[in-house]
C-alpha positions as CSV (number, residue, x, y, z in Angstrom):
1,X,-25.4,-18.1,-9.5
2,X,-22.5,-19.8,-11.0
3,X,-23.3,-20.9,-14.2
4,X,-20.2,-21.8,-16.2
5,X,-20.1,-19.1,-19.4
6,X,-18.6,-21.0,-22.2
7,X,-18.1,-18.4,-24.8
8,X,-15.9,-16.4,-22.9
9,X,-11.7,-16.7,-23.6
10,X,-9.5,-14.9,-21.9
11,X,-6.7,-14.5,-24.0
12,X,-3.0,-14.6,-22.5
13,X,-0.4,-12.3,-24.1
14,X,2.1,-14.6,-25.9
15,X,5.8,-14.1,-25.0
16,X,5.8,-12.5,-28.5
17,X,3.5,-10.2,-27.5
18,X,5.1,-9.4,-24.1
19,X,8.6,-8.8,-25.3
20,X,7.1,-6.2,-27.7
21,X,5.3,-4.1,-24.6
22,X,8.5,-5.0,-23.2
23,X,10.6,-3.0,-25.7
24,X,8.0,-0.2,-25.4
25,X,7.7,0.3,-22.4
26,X,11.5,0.1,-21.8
27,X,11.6,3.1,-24.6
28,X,9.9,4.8,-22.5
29,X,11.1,4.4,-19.5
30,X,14.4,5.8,-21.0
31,X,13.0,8.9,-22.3
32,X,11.3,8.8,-18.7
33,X,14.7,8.9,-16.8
34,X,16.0,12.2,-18.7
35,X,12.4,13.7,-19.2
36,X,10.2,12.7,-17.1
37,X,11.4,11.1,-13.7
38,X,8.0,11.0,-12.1
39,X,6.7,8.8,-14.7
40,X,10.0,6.6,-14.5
41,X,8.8,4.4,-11.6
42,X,5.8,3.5,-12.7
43,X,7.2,2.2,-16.1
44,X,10.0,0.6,-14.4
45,X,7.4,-1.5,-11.9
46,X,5.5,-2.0,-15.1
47,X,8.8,-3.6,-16.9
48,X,9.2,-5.8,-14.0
49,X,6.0,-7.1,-14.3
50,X,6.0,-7.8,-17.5
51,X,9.4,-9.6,-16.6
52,X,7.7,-11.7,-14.4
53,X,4.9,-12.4,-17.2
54,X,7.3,-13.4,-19.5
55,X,9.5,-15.8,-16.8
56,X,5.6,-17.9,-15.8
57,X,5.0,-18.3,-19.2
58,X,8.3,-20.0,-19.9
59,X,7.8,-22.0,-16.8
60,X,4.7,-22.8,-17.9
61,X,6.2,-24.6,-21.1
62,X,9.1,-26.1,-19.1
């Protein structure tokens, strides 16, 4: 069964849309740091991912 689906789009974040999760999830991973150290690793991996979002996408327009 692999009938092609036409009317599904995946949508890829811009690198609008990634710098702004970016800079929210970098705000939190400050207030992490003082306040909540457990939670800071997980938003740091998060930030590098979205890093590395950001850096295909510009690769992808080079």
């Amino acid at each position: 069964m692999s009938e092609k689906t036409e009317n599904h789009t995946h949508h890829l974040p811009s690198a609008t849309d990634i710098s702004r999760e970016m800079e929210q999830v970098k705000r939190e991973y400050d207030i992490a740091l003082k306040d909540r150290p457990e939670h800071a690793k997980a938003l740091g991996e998060r930030l590098r991912k979205l890093e590395a979002q950001l850096q295909e996408g510009a690769r992808g327009k080079a």
